[in-house]
C-alpha angles and dihedrals in degrees: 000000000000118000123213117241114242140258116254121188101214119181135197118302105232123197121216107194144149113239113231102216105044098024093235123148104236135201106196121184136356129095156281098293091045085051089062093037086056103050094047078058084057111257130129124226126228142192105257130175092268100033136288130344142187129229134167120244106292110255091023103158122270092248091039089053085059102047105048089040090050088040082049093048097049097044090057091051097052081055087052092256117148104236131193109194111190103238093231086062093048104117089193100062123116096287110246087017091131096043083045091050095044092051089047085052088052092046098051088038089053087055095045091053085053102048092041117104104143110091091231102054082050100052086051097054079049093064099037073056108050101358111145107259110001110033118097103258103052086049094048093045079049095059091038082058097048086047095055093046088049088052098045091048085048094055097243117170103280091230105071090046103047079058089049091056086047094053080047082054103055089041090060094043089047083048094051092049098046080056095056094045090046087059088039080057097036092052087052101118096225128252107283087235090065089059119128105233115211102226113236116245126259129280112254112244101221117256104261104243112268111241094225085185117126119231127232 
């Protein structure tokens, strides 16, 4: 006997994530009825360019931002949506996990700068350090920045953030000259006694001499 396969009622898969590069909590995707799930959680929608969006108020504070985007997911599972939360918005995580994580990082990244002594290796702790994208300084320089546009929307005394762009500036200068000197250090030949030697092979042993006798 074949059995039918059954009927599932799948809605819309929405996304709750932080953008990068404005700092802005963001709800993409599901329906009506997520839209209205979301703004009782307290976000706002928005005309996007592929349709609308939702986003939380802009300089919400950190904690604030969790907790209304982790009130917002569970409230559209318990409706049967299908919900991605972005970890670093889950306001049940272990508190202070991530600053945990990232001392534990320095700290294993300092050892490893002492107990490095091949150039390569080097060169490698260089880029964890000032790489494009994904090394500490640019991301630090990156908060410092966001930091600076928030102050200035806020209405801050100019003072203390054009010294804080400064300070985004050094950070992104030091940055640009670790990296130089990560290639100077890339582009070192290695010691000759680092070398990797090909062993010879080894010697052939002579064919014994075939007995082409013939026994009795």
């Amino acid at each position: 006997m074949k059995h039918a396969e059954p009927d599932f009622h799948i809605l819309d898969y929405v996304t709750i994530t932080k953008d990068t590069r404005t700092g802005l909590v963001l709800a993409l995707g599901g329906d009506d009825q997520a839209a209205g799930i979301l703004q009782r959680a307290g976000f706002f929608d928005a005309p996007g360019p592929r349709g609308t969006y939702h986003h939380l108020p802009h300089h919400l504070p950190v904690q604030e931002q969790r907790r209304k985007a982790t009130t917002a997911s569970h409230a559209l599972l318990a409706a049967g949506y299908s919900v991605h939360l972005d970890p670093l918005l889950n306001d049940l995580a272990v508190p202070d996990g991530d600053r945990e994580a990232a001392l534990r990082y320095l700290v294993q990244l300092s050892q490893r700068a002492g107990d490095s002594s091949d150039a390569q290796e080097q060169a490698a702790l260089l880029t964890e350090i000032a790489g494009p994208g994904e090394g500490l300084l640019p991301l630090i320089r990156q908060a410092v920045a966001v930091m600076c546009v928030g102050s200035f929307a806020d209405g801050a005394d100019p003072q203390p953030v054009r010294q804080l762009m400064n300070t985004a500036d050094v950070l992104s200068r030091a940055g640009d000259q670790i990296l130089r000197l990560r290639n100077d250090i890339a582009r070192t030949p290695a010691p000759p006694d680092s070398v990797v030697k090909t062993p010879s092979p080894a010697p052939r042993l002579p064919n014994a001499p075939v007995d082409h006798r013939r026994t009795p």
